[in-house]
C-alpha positions as CSV (number, residue, x, y, z in Angstrom):
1,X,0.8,54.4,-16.3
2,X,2.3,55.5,-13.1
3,X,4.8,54.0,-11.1
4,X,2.0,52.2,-8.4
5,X,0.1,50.8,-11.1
6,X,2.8,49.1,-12.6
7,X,4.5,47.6,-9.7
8,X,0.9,45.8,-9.2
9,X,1.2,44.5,-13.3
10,X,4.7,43.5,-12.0
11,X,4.5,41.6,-8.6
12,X,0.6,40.5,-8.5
13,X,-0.5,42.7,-5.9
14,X,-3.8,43.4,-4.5
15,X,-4.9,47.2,-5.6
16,X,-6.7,49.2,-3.6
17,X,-10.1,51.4,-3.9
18,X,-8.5,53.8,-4.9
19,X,-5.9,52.1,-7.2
20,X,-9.1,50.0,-8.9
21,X,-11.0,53.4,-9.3
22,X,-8.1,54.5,-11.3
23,X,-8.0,51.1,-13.2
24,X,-11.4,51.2,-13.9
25,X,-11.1,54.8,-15.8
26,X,-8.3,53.8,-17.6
27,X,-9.7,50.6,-18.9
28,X,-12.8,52.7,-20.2
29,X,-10.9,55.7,-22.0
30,X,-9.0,53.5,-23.2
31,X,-11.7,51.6,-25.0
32,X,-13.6,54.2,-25.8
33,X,-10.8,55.1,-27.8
34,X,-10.5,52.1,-29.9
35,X,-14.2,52.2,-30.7
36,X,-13.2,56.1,-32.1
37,X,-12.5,57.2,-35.6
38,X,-9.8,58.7,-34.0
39,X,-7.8,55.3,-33.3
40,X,-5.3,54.2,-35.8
41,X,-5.9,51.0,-37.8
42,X,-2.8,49.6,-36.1
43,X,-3.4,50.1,-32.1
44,X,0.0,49.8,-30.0
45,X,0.1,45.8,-29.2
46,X,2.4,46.6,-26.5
47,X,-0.1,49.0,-24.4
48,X,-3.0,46.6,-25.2
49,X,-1.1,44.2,-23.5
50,X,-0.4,46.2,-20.7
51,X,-3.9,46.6,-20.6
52,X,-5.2,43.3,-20.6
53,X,-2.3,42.7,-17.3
54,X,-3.9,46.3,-16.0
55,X,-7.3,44.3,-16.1
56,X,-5.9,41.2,-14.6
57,X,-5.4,43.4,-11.4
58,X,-9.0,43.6,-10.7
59,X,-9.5,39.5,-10.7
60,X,-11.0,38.3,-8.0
61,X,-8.5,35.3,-7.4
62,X,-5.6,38.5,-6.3
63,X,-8.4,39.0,-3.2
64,X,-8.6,35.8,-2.1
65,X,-8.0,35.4,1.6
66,X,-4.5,34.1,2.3
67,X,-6.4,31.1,4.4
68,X,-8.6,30.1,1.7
69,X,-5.6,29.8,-0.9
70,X,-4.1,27.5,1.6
71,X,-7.0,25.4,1.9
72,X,-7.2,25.4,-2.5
73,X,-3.2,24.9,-2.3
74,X,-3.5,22.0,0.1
75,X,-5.9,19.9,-2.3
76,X,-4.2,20.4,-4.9
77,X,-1.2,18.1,-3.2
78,X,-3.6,16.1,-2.0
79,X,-4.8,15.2,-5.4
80,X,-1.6,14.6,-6.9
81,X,-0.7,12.2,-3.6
82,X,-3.6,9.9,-4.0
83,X,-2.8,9.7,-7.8
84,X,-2.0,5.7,-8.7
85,X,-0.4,7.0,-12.2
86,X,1.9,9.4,-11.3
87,X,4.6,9.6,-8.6
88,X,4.3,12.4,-6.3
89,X,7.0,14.2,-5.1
90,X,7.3,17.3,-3.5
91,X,10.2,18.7,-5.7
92,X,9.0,17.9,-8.6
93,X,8.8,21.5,-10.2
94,X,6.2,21.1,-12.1
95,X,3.7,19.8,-9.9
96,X,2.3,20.9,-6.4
97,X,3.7,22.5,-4.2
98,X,6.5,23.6,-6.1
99,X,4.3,24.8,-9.1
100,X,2.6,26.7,-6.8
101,X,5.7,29.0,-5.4
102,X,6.4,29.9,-9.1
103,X,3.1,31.3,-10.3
104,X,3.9,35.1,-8.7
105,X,5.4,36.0,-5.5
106,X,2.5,36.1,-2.9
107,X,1.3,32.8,-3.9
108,X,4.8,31.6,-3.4
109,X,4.9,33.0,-0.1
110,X,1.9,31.9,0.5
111,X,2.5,28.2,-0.1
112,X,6.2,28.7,1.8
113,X,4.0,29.7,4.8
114,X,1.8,26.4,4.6
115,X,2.9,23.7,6.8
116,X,0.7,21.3,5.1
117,X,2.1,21.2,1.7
118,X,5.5,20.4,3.0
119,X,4.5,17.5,5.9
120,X,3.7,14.7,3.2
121,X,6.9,13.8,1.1
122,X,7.2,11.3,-1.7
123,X,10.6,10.8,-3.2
124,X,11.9,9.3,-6.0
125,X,14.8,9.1,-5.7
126,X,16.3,8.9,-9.1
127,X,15.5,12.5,-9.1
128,X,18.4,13.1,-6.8
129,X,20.7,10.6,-8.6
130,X,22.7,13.4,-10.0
131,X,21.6,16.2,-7.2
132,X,22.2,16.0,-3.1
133,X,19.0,15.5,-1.4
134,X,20.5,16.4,1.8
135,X,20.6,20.0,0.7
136,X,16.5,19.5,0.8
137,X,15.7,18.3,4.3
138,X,16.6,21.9,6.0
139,X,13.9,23.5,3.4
140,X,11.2,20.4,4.8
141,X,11.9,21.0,8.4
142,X,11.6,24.8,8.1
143,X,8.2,25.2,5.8
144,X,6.6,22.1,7.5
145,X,6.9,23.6,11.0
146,X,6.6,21.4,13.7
147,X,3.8,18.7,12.2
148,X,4.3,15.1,12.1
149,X,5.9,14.3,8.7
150,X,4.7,11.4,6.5
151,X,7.8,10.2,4.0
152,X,7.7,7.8,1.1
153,X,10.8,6.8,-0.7
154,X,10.4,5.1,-4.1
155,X,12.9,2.1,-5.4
156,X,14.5,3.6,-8.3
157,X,13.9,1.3,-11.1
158,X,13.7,4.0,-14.3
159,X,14.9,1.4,-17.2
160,X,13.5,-1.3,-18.6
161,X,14.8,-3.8,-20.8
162,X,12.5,-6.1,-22.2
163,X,10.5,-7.7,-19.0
164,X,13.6,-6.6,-17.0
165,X,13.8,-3.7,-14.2
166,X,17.4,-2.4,-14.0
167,X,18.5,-0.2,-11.1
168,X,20.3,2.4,-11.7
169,X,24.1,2.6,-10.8
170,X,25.2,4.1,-7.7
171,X,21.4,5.2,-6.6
172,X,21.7,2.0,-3.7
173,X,24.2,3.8,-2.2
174,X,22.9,7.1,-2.9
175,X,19.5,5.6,-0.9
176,X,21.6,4.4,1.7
177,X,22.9,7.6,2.6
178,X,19.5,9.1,2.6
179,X,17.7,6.6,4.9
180,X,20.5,6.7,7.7
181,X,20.1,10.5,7.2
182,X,16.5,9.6,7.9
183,X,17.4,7.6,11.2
184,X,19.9,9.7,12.6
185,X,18.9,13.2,12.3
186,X,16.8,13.9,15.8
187,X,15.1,16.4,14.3
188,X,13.5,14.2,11.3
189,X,13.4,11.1,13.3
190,X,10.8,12.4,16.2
191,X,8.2,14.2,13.9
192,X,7.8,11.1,11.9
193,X,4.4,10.0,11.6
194,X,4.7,7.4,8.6
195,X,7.6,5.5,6.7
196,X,7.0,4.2,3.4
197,X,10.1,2.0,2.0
198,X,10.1,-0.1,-1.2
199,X,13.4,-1.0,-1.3
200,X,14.7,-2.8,-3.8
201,X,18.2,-5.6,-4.3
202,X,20.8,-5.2,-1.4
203,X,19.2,-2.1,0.0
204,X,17.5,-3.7,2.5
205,X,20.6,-4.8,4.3
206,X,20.0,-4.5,8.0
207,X,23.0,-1.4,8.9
208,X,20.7,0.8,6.5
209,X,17.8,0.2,9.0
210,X,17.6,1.9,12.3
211,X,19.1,0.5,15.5
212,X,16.9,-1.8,17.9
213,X,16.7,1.3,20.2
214,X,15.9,3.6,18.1
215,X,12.7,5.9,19.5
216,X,10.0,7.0,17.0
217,X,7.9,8.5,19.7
218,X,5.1,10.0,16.7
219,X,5.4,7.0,14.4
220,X,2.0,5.9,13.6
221,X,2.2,4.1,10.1
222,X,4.9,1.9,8.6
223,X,4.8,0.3,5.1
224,X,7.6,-2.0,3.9
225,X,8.2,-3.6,0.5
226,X,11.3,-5.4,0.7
227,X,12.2,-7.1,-3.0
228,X,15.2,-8.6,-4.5
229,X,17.7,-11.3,-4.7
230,X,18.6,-11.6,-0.6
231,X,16.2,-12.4,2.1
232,X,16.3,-9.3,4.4
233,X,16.5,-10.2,8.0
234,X,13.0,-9.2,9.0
235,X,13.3,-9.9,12.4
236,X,16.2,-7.2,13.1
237,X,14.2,-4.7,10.6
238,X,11.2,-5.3,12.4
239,X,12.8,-4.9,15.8
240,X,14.3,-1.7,14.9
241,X,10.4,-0.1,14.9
242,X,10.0,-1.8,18.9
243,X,9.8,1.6,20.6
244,X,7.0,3.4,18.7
245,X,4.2,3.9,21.0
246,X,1.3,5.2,19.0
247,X,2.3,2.9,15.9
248,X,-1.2,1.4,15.0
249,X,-0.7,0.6,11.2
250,X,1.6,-1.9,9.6
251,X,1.8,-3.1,6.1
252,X,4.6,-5.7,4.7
253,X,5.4,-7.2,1.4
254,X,8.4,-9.3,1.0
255,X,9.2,-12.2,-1.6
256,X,10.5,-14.7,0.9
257,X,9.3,-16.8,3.5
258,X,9.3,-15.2,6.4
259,X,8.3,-17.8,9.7
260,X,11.3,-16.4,11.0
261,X,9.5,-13.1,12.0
262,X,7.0,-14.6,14.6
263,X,10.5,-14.5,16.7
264,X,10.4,-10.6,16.6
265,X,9.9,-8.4,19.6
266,X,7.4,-5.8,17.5
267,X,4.6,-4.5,19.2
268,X,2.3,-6.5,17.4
269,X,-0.4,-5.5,20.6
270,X,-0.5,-1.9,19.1
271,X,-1.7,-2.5,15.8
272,X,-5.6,-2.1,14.2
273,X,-4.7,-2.5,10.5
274,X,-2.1,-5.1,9.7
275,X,-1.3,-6.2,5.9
276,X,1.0,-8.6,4.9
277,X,1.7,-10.1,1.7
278,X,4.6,-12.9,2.4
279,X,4.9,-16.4,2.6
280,X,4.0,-17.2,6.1
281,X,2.3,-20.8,6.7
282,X,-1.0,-21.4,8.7
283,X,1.2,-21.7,11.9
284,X,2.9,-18.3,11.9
285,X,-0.6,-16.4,10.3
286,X,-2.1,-17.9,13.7
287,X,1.0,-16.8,15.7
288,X,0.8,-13.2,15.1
289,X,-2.9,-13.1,14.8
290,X,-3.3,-14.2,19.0
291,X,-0.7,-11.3,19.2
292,X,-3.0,-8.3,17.9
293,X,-5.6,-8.0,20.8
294,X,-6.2,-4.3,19.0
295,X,-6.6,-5.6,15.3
296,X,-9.4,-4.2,13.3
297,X,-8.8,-4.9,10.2
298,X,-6.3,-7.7,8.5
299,X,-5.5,-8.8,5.0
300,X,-2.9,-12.3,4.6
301,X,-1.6,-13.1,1.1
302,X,-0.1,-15.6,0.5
303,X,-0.5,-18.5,3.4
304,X,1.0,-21.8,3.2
305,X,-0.5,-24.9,4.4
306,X,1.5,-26.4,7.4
307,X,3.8,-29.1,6.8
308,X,1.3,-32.6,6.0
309,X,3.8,-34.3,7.5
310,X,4.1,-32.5,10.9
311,X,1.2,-33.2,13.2
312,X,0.0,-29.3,13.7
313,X,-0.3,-28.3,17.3
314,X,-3.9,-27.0,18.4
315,X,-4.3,-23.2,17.4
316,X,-3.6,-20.9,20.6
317,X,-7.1,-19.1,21.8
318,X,-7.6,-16.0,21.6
319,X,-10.1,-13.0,22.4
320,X,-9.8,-10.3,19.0
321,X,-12.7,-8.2,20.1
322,X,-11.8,-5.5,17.7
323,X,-11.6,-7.3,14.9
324,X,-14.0,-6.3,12.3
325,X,-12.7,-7.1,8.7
326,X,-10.4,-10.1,8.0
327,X,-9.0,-10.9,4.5
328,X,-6.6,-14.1,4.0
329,X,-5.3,-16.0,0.7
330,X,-4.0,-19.5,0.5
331,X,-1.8,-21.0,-1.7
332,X,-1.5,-24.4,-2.5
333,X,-3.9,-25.6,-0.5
334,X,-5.6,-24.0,2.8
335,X,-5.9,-25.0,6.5
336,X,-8.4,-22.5,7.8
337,X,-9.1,-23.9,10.5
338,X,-5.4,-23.7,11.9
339,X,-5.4,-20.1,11.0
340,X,-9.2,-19.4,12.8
341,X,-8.8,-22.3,15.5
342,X,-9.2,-20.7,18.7
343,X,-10.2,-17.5,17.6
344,X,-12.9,-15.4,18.9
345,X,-14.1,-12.6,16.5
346,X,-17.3,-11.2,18.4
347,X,-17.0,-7.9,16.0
348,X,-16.1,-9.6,12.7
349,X,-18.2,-7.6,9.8
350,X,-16.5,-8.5,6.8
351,X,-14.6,-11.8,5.8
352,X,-13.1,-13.0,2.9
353,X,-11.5,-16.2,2.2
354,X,-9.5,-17.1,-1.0
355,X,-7.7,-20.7,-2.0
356,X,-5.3,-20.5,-4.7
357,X,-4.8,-24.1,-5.4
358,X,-3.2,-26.5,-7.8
359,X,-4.7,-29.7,-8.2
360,X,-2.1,-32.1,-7.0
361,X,-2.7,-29.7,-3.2
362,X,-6.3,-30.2,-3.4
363,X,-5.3,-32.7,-0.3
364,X,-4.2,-30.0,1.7
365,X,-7.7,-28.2,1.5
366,X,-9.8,-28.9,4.3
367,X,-13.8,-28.8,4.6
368,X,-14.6,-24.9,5.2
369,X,-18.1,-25.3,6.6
370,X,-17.1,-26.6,9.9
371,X,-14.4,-24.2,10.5
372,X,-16.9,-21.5,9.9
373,X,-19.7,-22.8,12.0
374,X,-17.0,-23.5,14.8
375,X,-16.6,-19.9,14.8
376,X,-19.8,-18.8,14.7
377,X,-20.6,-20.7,17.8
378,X,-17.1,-19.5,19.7
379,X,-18.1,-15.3,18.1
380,X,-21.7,-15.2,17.3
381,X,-20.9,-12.7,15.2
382,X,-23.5,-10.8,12.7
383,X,-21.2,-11.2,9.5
384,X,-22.6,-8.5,7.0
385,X,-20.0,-9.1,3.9
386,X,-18.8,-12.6,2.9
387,X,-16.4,-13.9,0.3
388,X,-15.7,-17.4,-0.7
389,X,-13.6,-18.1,-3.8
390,X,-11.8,-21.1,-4.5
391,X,-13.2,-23.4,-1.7
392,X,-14.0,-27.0,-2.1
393,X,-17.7,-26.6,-1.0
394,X,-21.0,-28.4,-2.4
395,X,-24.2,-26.2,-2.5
396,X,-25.1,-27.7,0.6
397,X,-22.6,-26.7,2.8
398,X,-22.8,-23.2,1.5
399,X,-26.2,-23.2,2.6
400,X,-25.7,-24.3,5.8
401,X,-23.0,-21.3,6.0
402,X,-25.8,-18.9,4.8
403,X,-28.2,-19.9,7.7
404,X,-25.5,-18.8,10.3
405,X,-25.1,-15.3,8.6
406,X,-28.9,-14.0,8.4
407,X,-27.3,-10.3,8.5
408,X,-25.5,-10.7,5.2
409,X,-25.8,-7.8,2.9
410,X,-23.0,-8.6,0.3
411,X,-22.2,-12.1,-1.0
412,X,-19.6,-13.2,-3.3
413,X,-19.0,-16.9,-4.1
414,X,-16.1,-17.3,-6.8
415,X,-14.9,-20.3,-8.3
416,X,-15.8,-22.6,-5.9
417,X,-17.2,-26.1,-6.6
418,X,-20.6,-25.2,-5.4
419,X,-21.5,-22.9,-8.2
420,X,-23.5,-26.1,-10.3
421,X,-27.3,-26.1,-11.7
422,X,-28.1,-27.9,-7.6
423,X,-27.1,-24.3,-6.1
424,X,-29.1,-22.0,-8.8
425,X,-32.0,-24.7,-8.3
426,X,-32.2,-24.2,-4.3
427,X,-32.3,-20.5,-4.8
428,X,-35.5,-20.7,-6.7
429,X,-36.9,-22.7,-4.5
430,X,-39.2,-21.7,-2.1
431,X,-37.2,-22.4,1.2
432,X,-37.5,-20.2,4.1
433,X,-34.5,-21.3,5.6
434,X,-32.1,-19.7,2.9
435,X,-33.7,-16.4,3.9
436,X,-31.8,-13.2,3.5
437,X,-33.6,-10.6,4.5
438,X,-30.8,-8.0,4.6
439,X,-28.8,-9.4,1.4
440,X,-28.5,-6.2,-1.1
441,X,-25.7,-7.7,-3.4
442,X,-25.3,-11.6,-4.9
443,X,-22.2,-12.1,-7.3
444,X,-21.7,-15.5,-8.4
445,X,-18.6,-16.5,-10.4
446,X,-17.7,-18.3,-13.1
447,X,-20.8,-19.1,-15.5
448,X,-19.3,-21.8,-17.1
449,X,-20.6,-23.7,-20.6
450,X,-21.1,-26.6,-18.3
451,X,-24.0,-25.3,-16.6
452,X,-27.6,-25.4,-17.8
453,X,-28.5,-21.9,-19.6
454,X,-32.5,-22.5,-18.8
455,X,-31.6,-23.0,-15.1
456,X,-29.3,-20.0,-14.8
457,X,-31.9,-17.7,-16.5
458,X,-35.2,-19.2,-14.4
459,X,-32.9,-18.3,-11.0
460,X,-32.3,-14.6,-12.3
461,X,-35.9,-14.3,-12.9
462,X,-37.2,-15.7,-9.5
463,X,-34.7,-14.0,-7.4
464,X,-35.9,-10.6,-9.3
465,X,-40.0,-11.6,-8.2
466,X,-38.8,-12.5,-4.8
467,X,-36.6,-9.2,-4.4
468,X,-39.6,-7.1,-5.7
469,X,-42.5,-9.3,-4.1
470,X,-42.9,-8.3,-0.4
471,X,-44.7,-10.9,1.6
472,X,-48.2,-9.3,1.5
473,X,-50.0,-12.8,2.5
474,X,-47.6,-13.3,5.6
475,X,-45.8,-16.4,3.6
476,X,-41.8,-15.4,4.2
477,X,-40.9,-17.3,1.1
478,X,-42.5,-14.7,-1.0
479,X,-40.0,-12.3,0.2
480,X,-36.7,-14.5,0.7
481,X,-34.3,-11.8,-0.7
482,X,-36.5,-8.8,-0.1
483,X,-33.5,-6.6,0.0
484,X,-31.6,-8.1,-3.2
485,X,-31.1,-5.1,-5.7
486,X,-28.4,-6.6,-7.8
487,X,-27.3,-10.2,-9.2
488,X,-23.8,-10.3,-10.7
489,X,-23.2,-13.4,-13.0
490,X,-20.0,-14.2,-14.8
491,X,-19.8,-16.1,-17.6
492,X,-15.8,-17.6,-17.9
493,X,-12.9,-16.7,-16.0
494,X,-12.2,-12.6,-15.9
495,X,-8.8,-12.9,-16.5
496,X,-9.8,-13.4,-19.6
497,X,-13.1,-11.2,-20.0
498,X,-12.4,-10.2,-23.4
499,X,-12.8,-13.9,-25.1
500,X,-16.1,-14.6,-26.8
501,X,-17.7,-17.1,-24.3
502,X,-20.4,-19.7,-25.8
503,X,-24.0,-17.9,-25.6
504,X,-26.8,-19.7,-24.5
505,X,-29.7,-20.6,-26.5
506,X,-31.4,-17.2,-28.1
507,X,-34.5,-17.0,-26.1
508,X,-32.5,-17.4,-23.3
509,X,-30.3,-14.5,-24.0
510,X,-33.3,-12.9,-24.4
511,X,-34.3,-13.2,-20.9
512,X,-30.7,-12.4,-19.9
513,X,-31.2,-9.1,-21.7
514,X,-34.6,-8.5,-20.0
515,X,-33.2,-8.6,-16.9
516,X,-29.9,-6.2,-17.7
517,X,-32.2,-3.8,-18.7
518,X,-33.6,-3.8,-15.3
519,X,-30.2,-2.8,-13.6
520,X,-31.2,-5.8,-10.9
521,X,-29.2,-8.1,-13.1
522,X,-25.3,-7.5,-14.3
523,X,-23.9,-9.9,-17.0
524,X,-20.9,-8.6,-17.5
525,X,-19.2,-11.4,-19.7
526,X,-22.3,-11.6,-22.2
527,X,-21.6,-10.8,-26.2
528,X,-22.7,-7.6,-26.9
């Protein structure tokens, strides 16, 4: 084998016609060969190795276009980023992109030469625990170029003792010195395009945060999770993110209450997706709501009730004509109506609305229905999705919801008071004026061992008639749910799925079985 030919076996590169013609003949003598007499019983296991790499050189992947191994290099990061498993990180050396520079030489130069695989950088930090990640950042400026960079960092909680996370020693400070890297190096600081932070004990002390003038002139996503023993000062840490002018996404979860933060000078104005998980009570959710103009989507965990004892002042009005998806849990009771007072949602699509309540706050829990058709009259919107779980509703009421939301394709009722044998009776009954013509998707839960099995079973089967019955005679209540194509019941809470619930009567399960067959009915609780 001469020189050329073995300097492609060596560095991976791409032979040429004339190099593959030569190839080719040596590939065939050399088989030809083995197929002989002539050939020894024992054939050289070194050269037929070199073979098989001699063959290797005429693989298609060696003549891929540069541009299309980009592409293939790009989703492989991609795949790993998106992963809920695994952390990503882009030094992790056996994962993309570092894999990828160690496979042979032009593939690592290829991926060097891809700004893409170097813009999007998750850290965990407890990698660099006994390393200097400072040594790194150089290497992510050069191969990302000039895009906008997107950077997570990770709390380092490696050890667990029992149902205890322990930090690590020394990594606080060790992430302290990395984030006001992060804020003071120019260079980082104006390509950054989103911050992820979960920070974790005393690491969310305000100096490790950026200063209230700070500019992050490409910052377009921030996501903060803020947990541990001291209440971070949210108002300073929000402030510090004032001057970031195409910032449009904000998500926060922090542990405390957090009122405090309605005093903050963030640029609430800006954003179209906001989610918060913190204690914030009915007043300070309403606050910041009148505050996005731009919002288009929202999620609130974790809402308190305003004080009972404090006459709440009348909800500020406001115009979100954006607003299209809006998500909010209570705890301990619910005051919707403080929180959507004043509101007008012209474009809301999608609304859900969840009440996590103990039994001595069921006082705190105000009608729904009136709030809802309050807002109705104020948006006239054409909801399409609609949650309710939790709510202290009778199946009238929820009826009277239904009539204002005629464009409903999904409906979700959950744990609410309303799910009795009254609701499953005035869905089989003929009544125009529950009509859902667009309705594609019913899931009711809880089935509880309260309710009666014959009623539950004789709803399942009319809805099926009526959702596969069109209106032939020109009678509308022939075709009430003429676009239903599934029914989800639940028998018993799914937190705990796995328990053997109380059947109903055999016949009945019978029916129940019918109807699963069918795909139009899902029972996912029922004993197999």
């Amino acid at each position: 084998m001469d020189d050329s030919l073995s300097c492609l076996v060596r560095y991976n590169g791409v032979p040429t016609d004339a190099q593959a013609r030569q190839i080719r003949h040596i590939l065939t003598s050399e088989q030809q060969k083995m197929h002989s007499n002539s050939v020894p019983p024992l054939y050289d296991l070194r050269r037929v190795q070199l073979l098989r790499l001699l063959a290797g050189t005429l693989s298609c992947i060696r003549r891929f276009p540069p541009e299309i191994l980009s592409i293939v290099f790009i989703f492989c990061c991609d795949g790993d980023i998106s992963s809920k498993d695994e952390v990503y990180t882009i030094v992790h050396p056996n994962r993309a992109p570092m894999l990828l520079t160690r496979i042979c030489s032009r593939w690592r130069q290829i991926a060097l030469d891809t700004p893409r695989l170097w813009d999007n950088v998750h850290l965990h930090t407890t990698l660099f625990a006994k390393g200097d990640v400072e040594e790194f950042i150089p290497d992510i400026l050069r191969r990302s170029h000039s895009l906008p960079l997107s950077i997570t960092i990770d709390t380092p909680l490696a050890i667990i003792n029992g149902a205890t996370w322990l930090a690590l020693d020394g990594v606080n400070d060790y992430n302290g010195r990395w984030l006001d890297l992060l804020w003071t190096d120019r260079t980082i600081r104006l390509r950054l395009r989103s911050i992820t932070l979960d920070l974790y004990e005393d690491e969310h002390e305000s100096h490790i945060f950026p200063l209230p003038e700070t500019e992050f002139p490409a910052l377009a996503n921030l996501a903060l999770t803020l947990e541990g023993n001291s209440e971070p000062d949210l108002v300073q840490i929000l402030d510090a993110f004032k001057h970031a002018p195409l910032l449009h996404s904000l998500e926060l979860e922090v542990q405390f209450c957090s009122d405090v933060m309605i005093k903050s000078t963030f640029p609430w104005h800006q954003l179209t997706t906001l989610k918060m998980s913190l204690a914030l009570t009915s007043k300070a959710a309403h606050t910041i709501l009148v505050q996005c103009t731009s919002l288009e989507r929202t999620k609130f965990d974790n809402i308190h009730p305003w004080d009972s004892d404090i006459s709440p002042p009348p909800p500020a009005p406001a115009l979100l004509s954006q607003l299209r998806d809006f998500d909010f849990e209570w705890r301990d009771g619910s005051q919707t109506g403080m929180v959507l007072g004043g509101l007008s949602l012209p474009q809301l699509r999608s609304l859900a609305i969840t009440s996590l309540s103990r039994s001595d706050w069921e006082d705190l829990q105000e009608p729904l229905t009136p709030v809802l058709l309050d807002l109705h009259a104020r948006s006239h919107f054409a909801l399409e999705h609609l949650a309710l779980s939790g709510q202290l509703l009778n199946p009238a009421e929820l009826l009277s919801v239904l009539r204002i939301a005629p464009t409903l394709r999904t409906l979700n009722v959950r744990q609410c008071e309303c799910i009795t044998d009254e609701l499953f009776e005035m869905l089989t009954a003929n009544d125009s004026l529950t009509t859902l013509p667009h309705l594609a998707r019913l899931e009711i839960h809880p089935i509880t061992a309260t309710l009666d099995g014959n009623v539950v079973v004789t709803m399942a089967e009319s809805l099926f008639k009526k959702a596969n019955a069109p209106a032939s005679n020109g009678d509308p209540t022939l075709a009430m749910f003429p676009s239903l194509i599934q029914l989800c019941l639940y028998r018993g809470d799914e937190v705990y799925r796995h328990r053997n619930w109380e059947r109903f009567a055999e016949d009945l399960e019978h029916r129940i079985a019918v109807l699963c067959e069918t795909g139009f009915l899902v029972d996912r609780y029922r004993r197999r």
